[in-house]
C-alpha positions in Angstrom: 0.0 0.0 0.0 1.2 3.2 -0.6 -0.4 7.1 -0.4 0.0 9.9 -2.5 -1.1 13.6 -2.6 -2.9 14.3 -5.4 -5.2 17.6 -5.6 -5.2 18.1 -1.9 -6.9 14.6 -1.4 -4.7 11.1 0.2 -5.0 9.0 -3.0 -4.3 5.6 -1.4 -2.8 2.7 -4.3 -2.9 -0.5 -3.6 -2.9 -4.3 -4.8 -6.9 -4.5 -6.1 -8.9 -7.2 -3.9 -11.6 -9.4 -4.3 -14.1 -6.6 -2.5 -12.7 -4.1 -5.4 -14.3 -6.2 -8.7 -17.4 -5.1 -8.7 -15.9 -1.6 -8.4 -13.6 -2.0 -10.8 -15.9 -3.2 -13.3 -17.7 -0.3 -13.3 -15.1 2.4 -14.0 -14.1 0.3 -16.4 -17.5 0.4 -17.8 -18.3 3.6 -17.5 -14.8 4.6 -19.4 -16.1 2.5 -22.5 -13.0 -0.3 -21.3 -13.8 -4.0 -21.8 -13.8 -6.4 -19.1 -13.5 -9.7 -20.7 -10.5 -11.4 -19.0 -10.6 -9.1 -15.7 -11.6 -11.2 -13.1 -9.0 -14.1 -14.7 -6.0 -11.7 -13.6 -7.5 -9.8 -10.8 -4.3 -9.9 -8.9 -2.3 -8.5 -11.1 -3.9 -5.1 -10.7 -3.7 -1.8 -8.7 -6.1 0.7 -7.4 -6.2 3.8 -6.7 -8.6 5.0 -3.7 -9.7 8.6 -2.2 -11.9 8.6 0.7 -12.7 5.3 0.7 -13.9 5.1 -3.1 -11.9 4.0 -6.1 -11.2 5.8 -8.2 -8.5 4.2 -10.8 -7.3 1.4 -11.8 -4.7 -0.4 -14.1 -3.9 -4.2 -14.6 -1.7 -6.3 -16.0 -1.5 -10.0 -17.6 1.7 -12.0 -17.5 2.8 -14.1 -20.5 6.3 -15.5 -19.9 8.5 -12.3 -20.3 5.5 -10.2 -21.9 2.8 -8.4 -20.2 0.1 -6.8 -21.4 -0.5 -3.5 -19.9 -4.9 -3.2 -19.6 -7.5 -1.4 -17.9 -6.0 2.0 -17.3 -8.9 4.4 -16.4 -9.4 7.7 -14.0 -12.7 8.3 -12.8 -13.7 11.2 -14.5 -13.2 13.6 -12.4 -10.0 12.9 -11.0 -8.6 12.7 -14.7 -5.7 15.2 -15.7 -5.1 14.9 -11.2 -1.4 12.3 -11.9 -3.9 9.5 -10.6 -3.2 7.7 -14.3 0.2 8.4 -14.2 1.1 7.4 -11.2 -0.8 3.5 -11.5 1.3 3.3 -15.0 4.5 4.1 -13.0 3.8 1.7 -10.4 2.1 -1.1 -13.2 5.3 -0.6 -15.2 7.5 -0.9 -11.4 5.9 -4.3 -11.4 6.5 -5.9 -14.3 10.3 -4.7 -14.1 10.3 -6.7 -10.6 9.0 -9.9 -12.3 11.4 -9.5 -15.1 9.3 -8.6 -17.3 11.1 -7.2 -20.8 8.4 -5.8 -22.9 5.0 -4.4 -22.2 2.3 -4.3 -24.8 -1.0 -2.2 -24.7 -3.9 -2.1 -27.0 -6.0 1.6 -27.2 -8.6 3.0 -29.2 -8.8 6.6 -27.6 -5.3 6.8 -25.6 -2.5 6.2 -28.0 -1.2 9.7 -27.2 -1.1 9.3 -23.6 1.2 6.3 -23.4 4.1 7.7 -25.2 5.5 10.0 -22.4 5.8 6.5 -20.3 8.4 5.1 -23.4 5.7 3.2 -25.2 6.3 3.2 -29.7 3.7 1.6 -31.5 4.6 -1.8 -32.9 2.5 -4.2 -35.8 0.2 -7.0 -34.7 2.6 -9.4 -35.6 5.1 -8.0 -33.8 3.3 -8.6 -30.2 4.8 -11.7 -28.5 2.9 -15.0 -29.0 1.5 -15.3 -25.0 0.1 -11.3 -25.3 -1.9 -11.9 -29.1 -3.4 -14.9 -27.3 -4.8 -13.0 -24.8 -8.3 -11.8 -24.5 -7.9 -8.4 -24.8 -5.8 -9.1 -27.9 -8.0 -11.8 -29.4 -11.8 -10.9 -29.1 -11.9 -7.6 -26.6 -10.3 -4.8 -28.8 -11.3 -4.1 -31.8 -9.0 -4.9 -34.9 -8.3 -1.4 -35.4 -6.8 -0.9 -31.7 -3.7 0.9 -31.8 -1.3 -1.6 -30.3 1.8 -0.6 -28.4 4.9 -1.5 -26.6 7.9 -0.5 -24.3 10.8 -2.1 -23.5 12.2 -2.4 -20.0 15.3 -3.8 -20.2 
């Protein structure tokens, strides 16, 4: 667990829980986000909380040395607060500590957010093998999805 200041307000991020699904799949919802595939790797994601109500989230899948980097969405009125930013850092921190080389995305609205965290955009067939057999990847994005990646090594 760990708290930042964000607008004035304790923003307290944290390892998502079983109690935070239900929550979770409603921003994600609400931010036009599919949720096929959430619940499967539920403990791979973080959540950011103010006064006792979420209000972020990002998640990752694991596939051998790839991850896919999903779910990122701000409650809408806490966007443009560092409440994104900071769950990327920490979802990026992560995979780095589970060695982790490269992580992919897929976005249909947010391809010019993810640059400033060092992800390029990459082909389809570029994406490692575990990653395009995701959900996401296979039936939850649509074919046009921008799909990106950044290296951590």
């Amino acid at each position: 667990m760990e708290t930042e200041r964000k607008n004035g307000q304790c923003v307290e991020l944290r390892t998502a829980g079983a109690a935070d699904l239900e929550s979770v799949f409603s921003l994600l919802d609400r931010s036009g986000l599919p949720t096929p595939g959430v619940a499967d790797n539920f403990s791979q994601f973080l959540v950011a909380e103010a006064e006792g109500r979420l209000v972020g989230v990002v998640g990752l899948e694991l596939y051998g040395e790839s991850a896919l980097l999903r779910s990122a969405a701000v409650e809408e009125s806490w966007r443009g607060s560092g409440v994104g930013r900071v769950l990327v850092e920490r979802a990026l921190d992560l995979a780095r500590g589970r060695g982790i080389e490269d992580v992919y995305l897929l976005t249909t609205t947010a391809e010019n957010y993810f640059p400033k965290f060092g992800f390029v955009c990459v082909r389809r067939d570029e994406v490692a093998q575990g990653v395009r057999s995701s959900v996401e990847f296979q039936t939850a994005c649509p074919a046009s999805a921008t799909v990106m990646c950044k290296h951590l090594n």
